[in-house]
C-alpha positions as protocol buffer text, in pm:
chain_id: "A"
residue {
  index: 1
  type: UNK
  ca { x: 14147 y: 4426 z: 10586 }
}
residue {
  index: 2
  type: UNK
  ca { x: 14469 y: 4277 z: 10432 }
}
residue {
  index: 3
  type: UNK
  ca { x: 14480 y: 4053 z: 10179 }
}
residue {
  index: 4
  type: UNK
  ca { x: 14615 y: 3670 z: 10199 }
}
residue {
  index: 5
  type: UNK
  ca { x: 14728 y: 3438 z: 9950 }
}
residue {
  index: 6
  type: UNK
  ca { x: 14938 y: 3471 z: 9594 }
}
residue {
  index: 7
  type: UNK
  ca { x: 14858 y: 3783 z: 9399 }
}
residue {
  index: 8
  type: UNK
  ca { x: 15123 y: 3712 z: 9163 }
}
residue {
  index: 9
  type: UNK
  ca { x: 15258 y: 3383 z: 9007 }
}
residue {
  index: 10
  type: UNK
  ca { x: 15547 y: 3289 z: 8700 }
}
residue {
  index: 11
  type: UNK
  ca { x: 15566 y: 2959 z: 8565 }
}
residue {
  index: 12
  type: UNK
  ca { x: 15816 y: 2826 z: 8417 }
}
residue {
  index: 13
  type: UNK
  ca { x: 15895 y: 3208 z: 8268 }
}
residue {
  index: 14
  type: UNK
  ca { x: 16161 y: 3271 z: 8031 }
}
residue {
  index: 15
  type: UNK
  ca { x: 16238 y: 3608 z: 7829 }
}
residue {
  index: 16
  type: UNK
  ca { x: 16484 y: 3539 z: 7492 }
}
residue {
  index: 17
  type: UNK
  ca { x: 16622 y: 3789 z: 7303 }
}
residue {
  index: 18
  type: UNK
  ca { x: 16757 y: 3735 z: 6975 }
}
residue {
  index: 19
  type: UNK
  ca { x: 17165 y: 3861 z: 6897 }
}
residue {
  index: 20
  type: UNK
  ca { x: 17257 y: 3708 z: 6551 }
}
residue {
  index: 21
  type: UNK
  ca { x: 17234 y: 3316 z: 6518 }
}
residue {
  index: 22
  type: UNK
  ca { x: 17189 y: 3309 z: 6914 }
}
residue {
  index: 23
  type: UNK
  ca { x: 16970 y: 3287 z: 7173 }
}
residue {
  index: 24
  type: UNK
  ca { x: 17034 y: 3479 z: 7495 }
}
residue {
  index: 25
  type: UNK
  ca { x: 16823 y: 3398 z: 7804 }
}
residue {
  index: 26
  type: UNK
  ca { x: 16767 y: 3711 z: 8028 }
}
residue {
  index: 27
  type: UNK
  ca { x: 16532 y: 3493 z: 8252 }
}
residue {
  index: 28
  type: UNK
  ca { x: 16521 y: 3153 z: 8216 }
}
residue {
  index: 29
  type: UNK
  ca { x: 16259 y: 2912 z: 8313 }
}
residue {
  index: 30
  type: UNK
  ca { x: 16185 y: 3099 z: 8655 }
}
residue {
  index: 31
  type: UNK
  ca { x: 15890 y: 2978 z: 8909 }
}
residue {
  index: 32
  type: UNK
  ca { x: 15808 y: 3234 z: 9143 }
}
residue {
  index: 33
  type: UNK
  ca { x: 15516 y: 3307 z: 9376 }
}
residue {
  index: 34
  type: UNK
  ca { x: 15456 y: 3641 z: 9514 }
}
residue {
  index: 35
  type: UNK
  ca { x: 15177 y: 3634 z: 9815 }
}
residue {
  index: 36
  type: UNK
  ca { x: 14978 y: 3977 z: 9924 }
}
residue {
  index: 37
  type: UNK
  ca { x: 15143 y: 4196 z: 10140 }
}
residue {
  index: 38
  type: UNK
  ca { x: 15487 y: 4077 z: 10130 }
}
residue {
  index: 39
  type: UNK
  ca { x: 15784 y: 4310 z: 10140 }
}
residue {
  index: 40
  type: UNK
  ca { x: 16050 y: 4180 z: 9894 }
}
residue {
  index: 41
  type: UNK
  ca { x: 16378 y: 4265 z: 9735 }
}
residue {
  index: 42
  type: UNK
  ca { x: 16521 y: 4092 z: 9379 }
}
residue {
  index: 43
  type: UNK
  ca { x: 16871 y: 4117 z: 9419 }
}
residue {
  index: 44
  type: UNK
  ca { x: 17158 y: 4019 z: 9210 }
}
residue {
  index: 45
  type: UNK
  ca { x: 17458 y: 4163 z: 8991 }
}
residue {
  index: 46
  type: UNK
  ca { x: 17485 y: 4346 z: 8683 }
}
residue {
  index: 47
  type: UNK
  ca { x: 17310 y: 4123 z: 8423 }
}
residue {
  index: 48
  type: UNK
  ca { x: 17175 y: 3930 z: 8633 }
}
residue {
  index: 49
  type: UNK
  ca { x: 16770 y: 3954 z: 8508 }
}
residue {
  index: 50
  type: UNK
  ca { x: 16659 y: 4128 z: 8834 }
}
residue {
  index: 51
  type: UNK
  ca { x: 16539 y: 4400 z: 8625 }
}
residue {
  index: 52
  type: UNK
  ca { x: 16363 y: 4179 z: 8335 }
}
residue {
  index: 53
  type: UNK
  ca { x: 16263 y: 4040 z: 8633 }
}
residue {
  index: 54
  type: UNK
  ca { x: 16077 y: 4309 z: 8761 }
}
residue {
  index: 55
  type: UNK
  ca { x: 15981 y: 4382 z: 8429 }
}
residue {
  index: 56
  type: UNK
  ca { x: 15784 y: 4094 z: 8393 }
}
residue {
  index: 57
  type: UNK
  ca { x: 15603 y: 4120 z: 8751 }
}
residue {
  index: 58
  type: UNK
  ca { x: 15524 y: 4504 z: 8633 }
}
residue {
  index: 59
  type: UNK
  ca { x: 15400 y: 4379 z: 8318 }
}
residue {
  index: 60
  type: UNK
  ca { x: 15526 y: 4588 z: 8108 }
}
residue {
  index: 61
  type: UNK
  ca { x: 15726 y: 4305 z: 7904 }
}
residue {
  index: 62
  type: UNK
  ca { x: 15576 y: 4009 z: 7778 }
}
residue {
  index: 63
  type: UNK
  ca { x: 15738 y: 3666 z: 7854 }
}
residue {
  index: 64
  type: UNK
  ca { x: 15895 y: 3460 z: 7529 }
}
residue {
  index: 65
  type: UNK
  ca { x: 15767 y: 3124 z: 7732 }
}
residue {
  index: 66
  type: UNK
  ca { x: 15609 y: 3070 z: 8041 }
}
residue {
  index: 67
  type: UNK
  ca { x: 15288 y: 3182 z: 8249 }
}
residue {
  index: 68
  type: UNK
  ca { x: 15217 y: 3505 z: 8413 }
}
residue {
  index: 69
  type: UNK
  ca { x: 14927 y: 3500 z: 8643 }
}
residue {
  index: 70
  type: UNK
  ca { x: 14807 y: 3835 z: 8861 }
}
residue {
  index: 71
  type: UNK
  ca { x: 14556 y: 3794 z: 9121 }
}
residue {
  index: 72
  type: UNK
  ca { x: 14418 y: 3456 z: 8945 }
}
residue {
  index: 73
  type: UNK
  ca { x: 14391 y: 3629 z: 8568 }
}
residue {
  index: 74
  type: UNK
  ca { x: 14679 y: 3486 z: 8296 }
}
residue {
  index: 75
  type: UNK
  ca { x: 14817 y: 3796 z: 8168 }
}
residue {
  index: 76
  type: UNK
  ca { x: 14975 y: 3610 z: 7838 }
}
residue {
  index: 77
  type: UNK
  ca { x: 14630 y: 3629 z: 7731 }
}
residue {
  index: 78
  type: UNK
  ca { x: 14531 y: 4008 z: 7754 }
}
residue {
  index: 79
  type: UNK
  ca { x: 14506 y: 4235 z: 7499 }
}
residue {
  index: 80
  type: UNK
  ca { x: 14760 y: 4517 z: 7518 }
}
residue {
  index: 81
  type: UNK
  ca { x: 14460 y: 4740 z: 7630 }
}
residue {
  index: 82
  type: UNK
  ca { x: 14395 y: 4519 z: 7838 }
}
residue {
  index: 83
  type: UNK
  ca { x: 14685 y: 4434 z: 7987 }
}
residue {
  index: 84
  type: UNK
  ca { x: 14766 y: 4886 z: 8026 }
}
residue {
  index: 85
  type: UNK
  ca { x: 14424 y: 4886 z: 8217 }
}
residue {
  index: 86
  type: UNK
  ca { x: 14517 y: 4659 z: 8496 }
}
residue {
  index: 87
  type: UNK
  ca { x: 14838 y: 4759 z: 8525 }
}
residue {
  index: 88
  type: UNK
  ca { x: 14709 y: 5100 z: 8579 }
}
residue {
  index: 89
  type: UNK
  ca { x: 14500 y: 5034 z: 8809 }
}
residue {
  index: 90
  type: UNK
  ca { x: 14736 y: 4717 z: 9008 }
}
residue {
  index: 91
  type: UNK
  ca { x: 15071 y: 4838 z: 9000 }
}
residue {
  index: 92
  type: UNK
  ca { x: 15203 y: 5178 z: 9063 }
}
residue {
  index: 93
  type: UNK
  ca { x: 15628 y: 5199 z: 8972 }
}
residue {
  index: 94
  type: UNK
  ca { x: 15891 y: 5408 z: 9114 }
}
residue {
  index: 95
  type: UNK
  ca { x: 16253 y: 5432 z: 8894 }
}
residue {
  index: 96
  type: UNK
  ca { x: 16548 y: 5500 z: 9009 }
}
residue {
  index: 97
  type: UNK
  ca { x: 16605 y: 5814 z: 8794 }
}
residue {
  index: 98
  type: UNK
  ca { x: 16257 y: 5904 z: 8897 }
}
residue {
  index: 99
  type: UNK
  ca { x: 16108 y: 5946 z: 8585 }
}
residue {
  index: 100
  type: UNK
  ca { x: 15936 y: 6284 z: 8630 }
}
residue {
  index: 101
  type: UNK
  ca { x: 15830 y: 6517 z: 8299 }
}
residue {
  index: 102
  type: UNK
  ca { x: 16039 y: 6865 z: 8335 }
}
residue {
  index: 103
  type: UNK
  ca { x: 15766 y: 7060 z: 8224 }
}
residue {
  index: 104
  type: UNK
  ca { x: 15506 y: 6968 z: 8497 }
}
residue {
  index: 105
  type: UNK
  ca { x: 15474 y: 7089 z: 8834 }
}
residue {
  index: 106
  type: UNK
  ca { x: 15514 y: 6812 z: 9127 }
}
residue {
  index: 107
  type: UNK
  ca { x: 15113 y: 6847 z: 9169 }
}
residue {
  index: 108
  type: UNK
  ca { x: 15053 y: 6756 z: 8764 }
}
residue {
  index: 109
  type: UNK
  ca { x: 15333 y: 6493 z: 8787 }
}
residue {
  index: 110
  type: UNK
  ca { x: 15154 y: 6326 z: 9050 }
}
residue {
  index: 111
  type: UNK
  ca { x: 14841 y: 6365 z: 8906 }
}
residue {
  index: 112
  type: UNK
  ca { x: 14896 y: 6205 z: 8531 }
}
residue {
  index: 113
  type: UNK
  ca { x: 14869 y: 5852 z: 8592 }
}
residue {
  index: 114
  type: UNK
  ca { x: 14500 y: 5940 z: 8758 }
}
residue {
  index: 115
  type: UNK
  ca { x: 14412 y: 6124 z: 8464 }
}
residue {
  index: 116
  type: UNK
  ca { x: 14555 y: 5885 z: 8211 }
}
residue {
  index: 117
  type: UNK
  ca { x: 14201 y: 5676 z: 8327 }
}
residue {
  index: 118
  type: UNK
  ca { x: 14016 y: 5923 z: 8302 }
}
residue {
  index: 119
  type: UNK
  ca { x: 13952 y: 6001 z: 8713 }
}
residue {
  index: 120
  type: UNK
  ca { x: 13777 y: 6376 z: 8733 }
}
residue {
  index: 121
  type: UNK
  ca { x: 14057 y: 6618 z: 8734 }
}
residue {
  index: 122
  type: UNK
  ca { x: 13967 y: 6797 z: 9040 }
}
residue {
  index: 123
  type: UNK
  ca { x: 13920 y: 6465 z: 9253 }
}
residue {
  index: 124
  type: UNK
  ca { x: 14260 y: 6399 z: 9151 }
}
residue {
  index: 125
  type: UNK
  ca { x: 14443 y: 6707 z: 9227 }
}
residue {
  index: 126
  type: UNK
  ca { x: 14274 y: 6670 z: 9561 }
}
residue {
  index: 127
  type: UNK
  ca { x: 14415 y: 6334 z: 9613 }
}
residue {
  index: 128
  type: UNK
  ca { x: 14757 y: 6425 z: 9483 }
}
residue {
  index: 129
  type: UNK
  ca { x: 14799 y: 6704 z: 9717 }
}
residue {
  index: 130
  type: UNK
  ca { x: 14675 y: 6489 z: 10026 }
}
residue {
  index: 131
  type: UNK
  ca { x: 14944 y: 6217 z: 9913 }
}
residue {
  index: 132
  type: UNK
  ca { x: 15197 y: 6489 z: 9919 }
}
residue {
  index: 133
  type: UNK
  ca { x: 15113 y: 6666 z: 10199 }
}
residue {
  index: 134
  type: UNK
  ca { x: 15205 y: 6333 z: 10388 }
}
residue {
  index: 135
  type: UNK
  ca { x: 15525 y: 6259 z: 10254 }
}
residue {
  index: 136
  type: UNK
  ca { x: 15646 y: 6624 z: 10390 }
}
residue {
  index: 137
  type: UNK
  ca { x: 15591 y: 6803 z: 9976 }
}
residue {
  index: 138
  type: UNK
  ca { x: 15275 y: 7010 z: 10034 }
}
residue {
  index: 139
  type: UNK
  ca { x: 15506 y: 7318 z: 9997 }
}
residue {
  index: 140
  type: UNK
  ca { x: 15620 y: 7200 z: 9678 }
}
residue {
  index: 141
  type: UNK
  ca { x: 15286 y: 7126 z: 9482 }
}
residue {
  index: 142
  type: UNK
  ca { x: 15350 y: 7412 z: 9199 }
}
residue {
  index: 143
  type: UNK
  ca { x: 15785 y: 7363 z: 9224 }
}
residue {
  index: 144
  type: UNK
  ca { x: 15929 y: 7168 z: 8925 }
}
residue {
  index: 145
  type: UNK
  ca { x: 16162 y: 6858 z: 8913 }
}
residue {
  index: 146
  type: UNK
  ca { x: 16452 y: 7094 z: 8860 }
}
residue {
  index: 147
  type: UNK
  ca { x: 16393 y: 7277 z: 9155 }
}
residue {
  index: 148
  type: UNK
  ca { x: 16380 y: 6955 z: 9382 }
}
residue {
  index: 149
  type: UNK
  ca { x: 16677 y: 6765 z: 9549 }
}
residue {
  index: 150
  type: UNK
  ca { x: 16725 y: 6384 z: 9479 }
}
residue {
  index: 151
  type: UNK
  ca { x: 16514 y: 6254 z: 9777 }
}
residue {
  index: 152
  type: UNK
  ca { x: 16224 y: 6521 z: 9717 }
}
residue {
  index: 153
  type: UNK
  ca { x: 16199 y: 6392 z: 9372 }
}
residue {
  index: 154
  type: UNK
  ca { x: 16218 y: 6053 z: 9515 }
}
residue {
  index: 155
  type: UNK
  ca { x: 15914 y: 6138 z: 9732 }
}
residue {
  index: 156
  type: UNK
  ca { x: 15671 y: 6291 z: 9452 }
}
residue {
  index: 157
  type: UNK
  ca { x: 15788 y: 5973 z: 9260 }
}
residue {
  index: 158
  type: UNK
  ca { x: 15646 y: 5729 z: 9522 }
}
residue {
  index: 159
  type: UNK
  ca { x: 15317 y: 6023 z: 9554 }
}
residue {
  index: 160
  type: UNK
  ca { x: 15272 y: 5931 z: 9161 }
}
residue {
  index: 161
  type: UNK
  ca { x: 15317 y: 5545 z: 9233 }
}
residue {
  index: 162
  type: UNK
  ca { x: 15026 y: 5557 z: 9493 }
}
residue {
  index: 163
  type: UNK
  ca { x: 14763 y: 5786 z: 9278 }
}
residue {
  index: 164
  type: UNK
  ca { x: 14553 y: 5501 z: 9160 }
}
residue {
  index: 165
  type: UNK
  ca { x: 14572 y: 5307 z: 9481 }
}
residue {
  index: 166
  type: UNK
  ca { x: 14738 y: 5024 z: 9342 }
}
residue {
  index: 167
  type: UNK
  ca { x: 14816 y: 4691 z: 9542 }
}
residue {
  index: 168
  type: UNK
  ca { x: 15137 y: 4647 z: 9439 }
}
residue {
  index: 169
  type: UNK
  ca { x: 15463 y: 4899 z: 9454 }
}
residue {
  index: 170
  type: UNK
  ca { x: 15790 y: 4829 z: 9240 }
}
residue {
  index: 171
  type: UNK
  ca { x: 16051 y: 4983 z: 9265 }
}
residue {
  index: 172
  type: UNK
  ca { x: 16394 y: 4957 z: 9057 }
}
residue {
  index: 173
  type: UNK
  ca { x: 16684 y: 5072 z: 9270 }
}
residue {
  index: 174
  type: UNK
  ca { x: 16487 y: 5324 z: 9417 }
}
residue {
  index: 175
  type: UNK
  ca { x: 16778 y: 5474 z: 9665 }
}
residue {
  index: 176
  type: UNK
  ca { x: 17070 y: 5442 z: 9394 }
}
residue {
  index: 177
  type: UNK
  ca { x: 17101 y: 5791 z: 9344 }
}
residue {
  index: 178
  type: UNK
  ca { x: 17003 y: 5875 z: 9696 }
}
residue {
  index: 179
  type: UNK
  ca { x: 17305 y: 6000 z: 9980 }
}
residue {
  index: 180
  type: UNK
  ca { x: 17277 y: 5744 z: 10288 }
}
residue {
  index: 181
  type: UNK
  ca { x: 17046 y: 5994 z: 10517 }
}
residue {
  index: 182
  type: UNK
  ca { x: 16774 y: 6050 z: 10260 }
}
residue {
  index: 183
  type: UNK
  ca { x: 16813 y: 5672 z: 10175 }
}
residue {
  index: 184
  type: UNK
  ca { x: 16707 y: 5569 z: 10469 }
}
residue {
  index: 185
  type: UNK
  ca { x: 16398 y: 5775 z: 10487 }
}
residue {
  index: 186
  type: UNK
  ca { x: 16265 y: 5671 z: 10166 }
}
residue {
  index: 187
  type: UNK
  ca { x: 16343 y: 5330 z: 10292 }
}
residue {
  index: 188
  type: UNK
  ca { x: 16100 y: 5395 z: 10601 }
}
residue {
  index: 189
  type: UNK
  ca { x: 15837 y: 5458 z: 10352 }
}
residue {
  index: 190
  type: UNK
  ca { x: 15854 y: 5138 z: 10139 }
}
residue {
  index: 191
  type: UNK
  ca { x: 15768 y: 5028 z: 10537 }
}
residue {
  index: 192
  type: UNK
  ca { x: 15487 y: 5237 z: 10558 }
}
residue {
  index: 193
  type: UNK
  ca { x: 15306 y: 5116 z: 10312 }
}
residue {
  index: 194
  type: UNK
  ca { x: 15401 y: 4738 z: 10330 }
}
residue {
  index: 195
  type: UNK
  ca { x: 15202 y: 4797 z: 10693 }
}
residue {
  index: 196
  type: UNK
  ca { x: 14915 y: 4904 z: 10489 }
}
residue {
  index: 197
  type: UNK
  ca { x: 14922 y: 4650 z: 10340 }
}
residue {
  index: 198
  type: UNK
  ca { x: 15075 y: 4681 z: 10000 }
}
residue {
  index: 199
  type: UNK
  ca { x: 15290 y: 4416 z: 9825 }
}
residue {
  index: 200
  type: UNK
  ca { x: 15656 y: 4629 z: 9789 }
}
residue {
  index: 201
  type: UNK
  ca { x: 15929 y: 4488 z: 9566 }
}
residue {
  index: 202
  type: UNK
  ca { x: 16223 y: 4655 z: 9536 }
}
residue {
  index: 203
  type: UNK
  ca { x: 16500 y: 4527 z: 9304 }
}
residue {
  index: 204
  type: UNK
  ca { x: 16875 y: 4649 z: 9456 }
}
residue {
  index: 205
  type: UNK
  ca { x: 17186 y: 4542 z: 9413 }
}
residue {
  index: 206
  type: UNK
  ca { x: 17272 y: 4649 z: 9783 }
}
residue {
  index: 207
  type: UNK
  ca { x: 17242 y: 4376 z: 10048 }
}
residue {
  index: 208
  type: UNK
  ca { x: 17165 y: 4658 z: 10319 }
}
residue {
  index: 209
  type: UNK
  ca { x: 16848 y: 4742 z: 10135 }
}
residue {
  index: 210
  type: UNK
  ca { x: 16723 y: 4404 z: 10037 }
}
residue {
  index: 211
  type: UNK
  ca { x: 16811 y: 4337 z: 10496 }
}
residue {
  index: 212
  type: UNK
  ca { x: 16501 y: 4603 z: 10552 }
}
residue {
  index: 213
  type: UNK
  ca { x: 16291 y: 4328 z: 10356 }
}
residue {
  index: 214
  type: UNK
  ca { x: 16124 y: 4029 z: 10483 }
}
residue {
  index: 215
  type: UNK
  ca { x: 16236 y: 3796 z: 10194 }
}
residue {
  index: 216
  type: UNK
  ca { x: 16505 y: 3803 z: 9938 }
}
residue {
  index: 217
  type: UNK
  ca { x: 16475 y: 3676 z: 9600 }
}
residue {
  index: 218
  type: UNK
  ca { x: 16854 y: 3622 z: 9431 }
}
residue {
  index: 219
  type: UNK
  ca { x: 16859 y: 3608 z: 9079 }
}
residue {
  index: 220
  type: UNK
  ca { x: 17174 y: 3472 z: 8907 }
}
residue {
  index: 221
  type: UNK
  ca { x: 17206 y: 3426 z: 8526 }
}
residue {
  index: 222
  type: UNK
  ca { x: 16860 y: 3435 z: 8456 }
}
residue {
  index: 223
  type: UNK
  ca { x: 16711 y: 3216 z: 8707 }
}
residue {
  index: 224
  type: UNK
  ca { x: 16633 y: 3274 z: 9080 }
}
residue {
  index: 225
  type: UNK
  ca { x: 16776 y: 3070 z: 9333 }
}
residue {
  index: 226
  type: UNK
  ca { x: 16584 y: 2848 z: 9554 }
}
């Protein structure tokens, strides 16, 4: 059964960073509600935020002002344990250089974020190898990333995102180093799992990506654009 209602909400949000005597705003003072199950791009150019954007929704950066809430809980006030544990278990990522270690095979990649929380190894390499098997890479479970193309590392990428289940899925320009074809099929996936009902946020800077989406969120100089 899918989910209704805001999973994610920023108040009044602002990330500084410090360059001499000034202040430079990478986001500043941005409201925005994201609601379970939506399928979203960030969009903008170079410098825009989009990415401290999606930082701050991945919560992996703290904000220098403002209120994060996920799924009712104020993140501002988590411990950095805390704040690891539920974004290990709420948000899986997928980067657009993919982000995979050289020296494991596509099975261990996939695996590591399970056994970062300690699941039972063996449950997990199960579960990693039925993700893959979908996604067309059960004949690549022992190959490394070097021995992949760009879309099949792509693919284990988005395997590792969805090891812990998570209810959310960003992704940061996730067909940027992707030819057109192989694009597109990674694109049918972020549909795939938007119908089962996972909130999927991609950030782009291509206005044919962010079209697949049902809403797009324009970020310009820090703030997003009503």
């Amino acid at each position: 059964m899918k989910k209704s209602g805001v999973v994610m909400k920023l108040e009044d949000v602002c990330k500084v960073y410090r360059m001499g005597d000034e202040s430079v705003y990478a986001l500043n003072k941005v409201d925005l509600e994201i609601q379970h199950g939506e399928f979203s791009s960030i969009i903008g150019p170079s410098g825009s935020g989009k990415s401290t954007l999606l930082n701050m929704l991945g919560l992996l950066d703290a904000p220098s002002c403002g209120k994060i809430t996920l799924d009712g809980v104020d993140i501002t006030k988590l411990s950095g344990k805390e704040l690891a544990n539920l974004r290990g278990k709420k948000i899986g990522f997928i980067f657009q250089m993919f982000n995979l270690i050289p020296s494991l095979t596509v099975l261990d990649n996939v695996t590591l974020p399970a056994m970062i929380y300690e699941a039972d190894p063996d449950e997990a390499k199960k579960k990693a190898t039925g993700i893959l098997k979908e996604i067309d890479m059960g004949e690549r479970l022992y190959h490394y990333p070097n021995q992949l193309s760009g879309g099949q590392r792509q693919r284990v990428a988005i395997a590792r995102s969805l090891i812990n289940d998570p209810e959310i899925i960003l992704a940061d320009e996730p067909t940027g180093n992707l030819d057109t074809k192989t694009g597109h099929e990674v694109l049918k996936r972020f549909h795939g799992l938007h119908d089962e009902g996972k909130t999927v946020i991609i950030v782009t800077h291509d206005p044919n990506v962010a079209k697949i989406t049902d809403r797009t969120i324009h970020v310009v100089d820090g703030k997003v654009l009503k």
